[in-house]
C-alpha positions as CSV (number, residue, x, y, z in Angstrom):
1,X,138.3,-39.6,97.6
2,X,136.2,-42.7,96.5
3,X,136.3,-45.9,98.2
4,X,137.6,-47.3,95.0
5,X,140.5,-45.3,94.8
6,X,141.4,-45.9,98.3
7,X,141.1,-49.1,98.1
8,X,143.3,-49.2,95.0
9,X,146.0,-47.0,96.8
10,X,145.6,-49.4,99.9
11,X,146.5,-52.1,97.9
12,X,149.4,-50.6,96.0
13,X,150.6,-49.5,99.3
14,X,150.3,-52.7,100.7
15,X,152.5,-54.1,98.1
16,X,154.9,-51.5,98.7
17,X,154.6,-50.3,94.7
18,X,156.9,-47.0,94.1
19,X,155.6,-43.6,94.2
20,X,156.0,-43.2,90.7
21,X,153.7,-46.2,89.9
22,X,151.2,-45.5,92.6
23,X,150.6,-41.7,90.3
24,X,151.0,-43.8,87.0
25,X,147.9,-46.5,87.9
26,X,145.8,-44.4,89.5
27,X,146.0,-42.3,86.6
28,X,145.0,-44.7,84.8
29,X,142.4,-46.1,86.5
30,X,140.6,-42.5,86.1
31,X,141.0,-41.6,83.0
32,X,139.5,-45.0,82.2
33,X,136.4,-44.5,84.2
34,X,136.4,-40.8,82.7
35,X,135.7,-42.4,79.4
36,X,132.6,-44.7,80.3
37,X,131.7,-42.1,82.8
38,X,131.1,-45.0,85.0
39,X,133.1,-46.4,87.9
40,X,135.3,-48.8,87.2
41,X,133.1,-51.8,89.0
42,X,130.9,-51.6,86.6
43,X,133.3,-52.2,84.1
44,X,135.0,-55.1,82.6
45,X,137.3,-57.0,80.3
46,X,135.1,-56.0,77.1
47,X,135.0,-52.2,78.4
48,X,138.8,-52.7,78.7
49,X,139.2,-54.1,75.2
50,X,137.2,-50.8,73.7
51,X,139.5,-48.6,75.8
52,X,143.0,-50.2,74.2
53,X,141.4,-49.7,70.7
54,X,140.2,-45.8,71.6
55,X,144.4,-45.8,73.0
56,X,145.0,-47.5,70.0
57,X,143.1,-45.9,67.1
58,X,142.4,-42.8,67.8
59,X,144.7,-41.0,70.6
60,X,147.6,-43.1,68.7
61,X,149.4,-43.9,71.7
62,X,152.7,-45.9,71.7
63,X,152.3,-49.3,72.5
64,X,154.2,-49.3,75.5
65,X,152.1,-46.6,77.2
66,X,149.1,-48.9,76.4
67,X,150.7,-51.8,78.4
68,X,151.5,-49.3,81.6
69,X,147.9,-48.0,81.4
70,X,146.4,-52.2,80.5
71,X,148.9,-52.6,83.6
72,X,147.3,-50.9,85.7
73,X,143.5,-52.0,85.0
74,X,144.7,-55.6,85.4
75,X,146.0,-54.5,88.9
76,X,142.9,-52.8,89.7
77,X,140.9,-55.6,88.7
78,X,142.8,-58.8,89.5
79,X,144.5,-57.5,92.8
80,X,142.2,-54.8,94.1
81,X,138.7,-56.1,92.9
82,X,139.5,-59.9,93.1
83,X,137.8,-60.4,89.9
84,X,138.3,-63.8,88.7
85,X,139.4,-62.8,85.3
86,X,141.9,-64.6,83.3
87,X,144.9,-62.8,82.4
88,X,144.1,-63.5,78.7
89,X,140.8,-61.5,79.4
90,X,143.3,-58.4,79.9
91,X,146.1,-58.9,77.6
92,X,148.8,-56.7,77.4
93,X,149.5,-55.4,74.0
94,X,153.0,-56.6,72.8
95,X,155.9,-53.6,72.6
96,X,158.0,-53.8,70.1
97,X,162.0,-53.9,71.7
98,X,164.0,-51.3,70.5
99,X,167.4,-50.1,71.2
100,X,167.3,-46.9,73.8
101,X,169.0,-43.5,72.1
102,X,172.6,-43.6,73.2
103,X,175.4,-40.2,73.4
104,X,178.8,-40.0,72.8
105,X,181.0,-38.5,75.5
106,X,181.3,-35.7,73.1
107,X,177.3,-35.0,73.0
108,X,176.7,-35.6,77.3
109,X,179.9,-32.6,77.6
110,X,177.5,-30.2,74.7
111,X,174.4,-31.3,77.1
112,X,176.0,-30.2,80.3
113,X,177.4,-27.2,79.0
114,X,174.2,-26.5,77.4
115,X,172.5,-27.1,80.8
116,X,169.7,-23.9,80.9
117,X,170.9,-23.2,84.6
118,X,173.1,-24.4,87.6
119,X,170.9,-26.4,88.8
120,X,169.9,-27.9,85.5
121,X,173.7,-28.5,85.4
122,X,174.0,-30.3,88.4
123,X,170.6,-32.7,87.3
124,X,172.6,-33.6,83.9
125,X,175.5,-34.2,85.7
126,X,173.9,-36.7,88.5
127,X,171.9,-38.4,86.2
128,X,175.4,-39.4,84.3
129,X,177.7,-39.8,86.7
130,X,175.3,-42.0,88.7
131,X,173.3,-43.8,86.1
132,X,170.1,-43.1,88.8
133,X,166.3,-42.7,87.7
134,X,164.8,-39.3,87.7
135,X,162.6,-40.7,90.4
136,X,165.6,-41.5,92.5
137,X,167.3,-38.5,91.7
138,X,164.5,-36.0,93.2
139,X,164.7,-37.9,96.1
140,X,168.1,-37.5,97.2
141,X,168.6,-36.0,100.6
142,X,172.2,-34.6,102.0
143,X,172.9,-37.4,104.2
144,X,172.9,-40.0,101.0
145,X,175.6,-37.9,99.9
146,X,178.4,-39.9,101.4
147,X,182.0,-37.9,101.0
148,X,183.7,-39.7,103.3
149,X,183.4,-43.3,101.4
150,X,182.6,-40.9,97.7
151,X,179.5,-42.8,97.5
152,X,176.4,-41.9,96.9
153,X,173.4,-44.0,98.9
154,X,169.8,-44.7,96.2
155,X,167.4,-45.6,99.2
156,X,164.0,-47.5,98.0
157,X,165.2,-47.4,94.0
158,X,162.7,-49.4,91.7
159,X,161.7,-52.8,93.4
160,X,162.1,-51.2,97.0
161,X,166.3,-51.4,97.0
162,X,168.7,-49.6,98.2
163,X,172.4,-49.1,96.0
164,X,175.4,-47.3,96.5
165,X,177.2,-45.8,93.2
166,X,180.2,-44.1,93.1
167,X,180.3,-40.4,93.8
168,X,182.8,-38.4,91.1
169,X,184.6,-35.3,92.7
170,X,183.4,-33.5,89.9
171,X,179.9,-33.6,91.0
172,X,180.5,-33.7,94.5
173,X,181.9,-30.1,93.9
174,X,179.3,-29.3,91.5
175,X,176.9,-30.6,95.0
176,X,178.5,-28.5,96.9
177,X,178.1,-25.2,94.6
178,X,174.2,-25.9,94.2
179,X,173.7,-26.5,97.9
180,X,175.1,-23.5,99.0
181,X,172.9,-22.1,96.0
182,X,169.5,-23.3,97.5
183,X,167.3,-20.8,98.9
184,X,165.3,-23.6,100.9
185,X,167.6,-25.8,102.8
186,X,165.4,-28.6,104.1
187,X,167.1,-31.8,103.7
188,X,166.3,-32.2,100.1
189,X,169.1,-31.7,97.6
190,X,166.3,-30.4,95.0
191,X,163.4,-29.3,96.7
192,X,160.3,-27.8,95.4
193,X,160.6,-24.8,93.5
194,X,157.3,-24.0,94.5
195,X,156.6,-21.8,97.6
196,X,153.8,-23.7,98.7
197,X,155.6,-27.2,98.2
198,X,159.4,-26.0,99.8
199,X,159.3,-29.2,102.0
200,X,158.6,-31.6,99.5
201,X,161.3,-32.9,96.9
202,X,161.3,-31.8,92.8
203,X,158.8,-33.0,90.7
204,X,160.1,-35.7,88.2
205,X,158.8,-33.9,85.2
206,X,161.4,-31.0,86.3
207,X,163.8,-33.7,85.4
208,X,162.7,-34.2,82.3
209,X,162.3,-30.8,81.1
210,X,166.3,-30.0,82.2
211,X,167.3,-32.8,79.5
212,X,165.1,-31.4,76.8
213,X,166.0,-27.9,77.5
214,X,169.1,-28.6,77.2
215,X,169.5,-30.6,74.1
216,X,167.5,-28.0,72.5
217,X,169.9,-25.5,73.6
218,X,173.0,-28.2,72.6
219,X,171.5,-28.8,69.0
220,X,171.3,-32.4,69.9
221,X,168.7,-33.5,67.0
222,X,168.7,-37.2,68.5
223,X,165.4,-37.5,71.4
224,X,166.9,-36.8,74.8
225,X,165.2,-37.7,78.3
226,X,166.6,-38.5,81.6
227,X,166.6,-42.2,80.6
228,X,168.8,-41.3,77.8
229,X,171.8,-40.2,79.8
230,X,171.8,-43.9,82.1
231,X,171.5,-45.3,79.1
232,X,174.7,-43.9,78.0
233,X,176.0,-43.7,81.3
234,X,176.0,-47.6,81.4
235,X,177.1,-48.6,77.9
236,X,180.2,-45.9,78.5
237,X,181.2,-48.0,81.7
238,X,180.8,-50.9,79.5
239,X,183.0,-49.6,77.0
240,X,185.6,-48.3,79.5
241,X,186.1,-52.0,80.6
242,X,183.7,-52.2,83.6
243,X,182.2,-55.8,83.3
244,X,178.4,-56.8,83.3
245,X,178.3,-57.8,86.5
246,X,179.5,-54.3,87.8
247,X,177.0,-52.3,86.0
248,X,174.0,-54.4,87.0
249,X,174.5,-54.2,91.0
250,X,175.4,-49.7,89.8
251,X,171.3,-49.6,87.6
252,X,170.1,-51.8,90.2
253,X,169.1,-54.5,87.6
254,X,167.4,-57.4,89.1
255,X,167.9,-59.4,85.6
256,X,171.5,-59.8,84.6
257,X,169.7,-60.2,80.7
258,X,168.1,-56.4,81.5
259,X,172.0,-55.5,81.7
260,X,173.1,-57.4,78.5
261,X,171.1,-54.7,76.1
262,X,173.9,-52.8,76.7
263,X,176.5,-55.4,74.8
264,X,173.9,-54.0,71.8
265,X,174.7,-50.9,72.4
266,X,178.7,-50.9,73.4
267,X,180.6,-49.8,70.0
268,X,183.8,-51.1,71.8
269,X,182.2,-54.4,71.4
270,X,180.7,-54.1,68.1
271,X,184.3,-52.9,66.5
272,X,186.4,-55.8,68.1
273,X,184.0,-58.3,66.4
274,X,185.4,-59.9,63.7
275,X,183.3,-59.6,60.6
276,X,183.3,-62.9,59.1
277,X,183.5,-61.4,55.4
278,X,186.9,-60.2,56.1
279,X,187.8,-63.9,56.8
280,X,186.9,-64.8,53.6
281,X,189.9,-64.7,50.9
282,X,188.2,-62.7,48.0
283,X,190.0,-60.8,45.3
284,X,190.9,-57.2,45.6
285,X,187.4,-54.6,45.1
286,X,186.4,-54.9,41.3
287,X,184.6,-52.5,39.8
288,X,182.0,-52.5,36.9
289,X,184.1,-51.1,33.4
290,X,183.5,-47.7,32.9
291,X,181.5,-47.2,29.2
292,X,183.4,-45.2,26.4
């Protein structure tokens, strides 16, 4: 390991950064000095503004995953290398905000029953009955599953916070079924599929690949990812009744406005809306004369 790098994981450590950003920066932080083939401390805000336009240009990348990866350069430079750099030396490129893919009740039922195995059953179910991350899902232990209040405990969720979120009997029996299914039994409620790893937890990207699987297998044409179903986890509480409020504290929202996309998103909300053309006292529909 470099001294960089340690340095950089010292520092995001220090900070108390998730896991999942921790893999995500340093990531980046290699691949970037992978395409100068120089270390990063030679580098600087011109090398960074050739590297956004190769993200850019030529690998096409979305802009999003161009802020993540100008994210983490800023860290590394600003935090970890104390560069006295303006922020406006390492702008982050704008993302356009667009509405996240949403599933009827109907389409999460074909996705569960479409799930590719048990356990791929019991991720679809936990990721919509909970609304939780696929980081937060992998690192569910037995004790968080709490059957005696039917909660279950999120420890250290994004921002270092802990939740509780209800617990349906429905997947605490479908729990059940895939614990007494698990070969390795180590405290982990999905552990490592791989021999070598049986102590450590699933990787995310196991997540991931569950929800495409199975709206391949579902013929669910619309773009699925974990993501997807607390998306549509949230906007179906929101259309059941369950106020704002309620749903931020259950997505551990730190932003009441992060919670408000989903007033977007609620067709409940969108039909009761008066329309103001129907308010309006027009004539009947007319037609253009038909031509003898």
């Amino acid at each position: 390991m470099t001294r960089l790098r340690q340095r950089l994981l010292d520092e995001l450590e220090r900070r108390n950064y998730s896991q999942a950003t921790v893999l995500t920066y340093v990531g980046a932080v290699r691949r970037f000095a992978e395409y100068f083939d120089r270390s990063p401390e030679q580098l600087g805000p011109e090398q960074v503004r050739q590297y956004q336009l190769h993200l850019v240009q030529e690998r096409e990348l979305h802009p999003r995953t161009v802020r993540i990866q100008t994210a983490a350069l800023r860290f590394l430079y600003l935090r970890t290398l104390k560069r006295n750099y303006r922020r406006d030396d390492l702008p982050l490129p704008k993302s356009p905000r667009t509405l996240p893919t949403i599933l009827s009740q109907d389409e999460v039922a074909r996705l569960i029953e479409a799930a590719a195995s048990p356990c791929h059953r019991t991720i679809l179910m936990a990721l919509y009955s909970t609304g939780m991350r696929r980081a937060e899902l992998c690192r569910l232990r037995t004790e968080d599953i709490d059957k005696e209040r039917m909660v279950v405990h999120i420890r250290q969720g994004k921002g270092g916070k802990d939740r509780d979120v209800p617990l349906s009997p429905k997947l605490l029996d479908q729990f059940r079924a895939h614990y007494r299914a698990l070969q390795h039994k180590n405290g982990w409620l999905f552990p490592s599929n791989q021999t070598r790893y049986s102590d450590q937890p699933m990787k995310d990207k196991n997540i991931w690949h569950a929800c495409r699987q199975a709206a391949r297998r579902a013929g669910i044409a619309k773009p699925v990812h974990p993501h997807t179903l607390r998306h549509s986890f949230a906007t179906h509480l929101l259309e059941a009744g369950a106020d704002l409020s309620t749903i931020q504290v259950l997505l551990g929202h730190a932003d009441l406005r992060e919670t408000a996309l989903y007033l977007h998103l609620s067709t409940r909300h969108i039909k009761t809306t008066t329309n103001p053309l129907d308010a309006l006292g027009l004539a009947e529909p007319i037609a253009e004369p038909t031509e003898k």
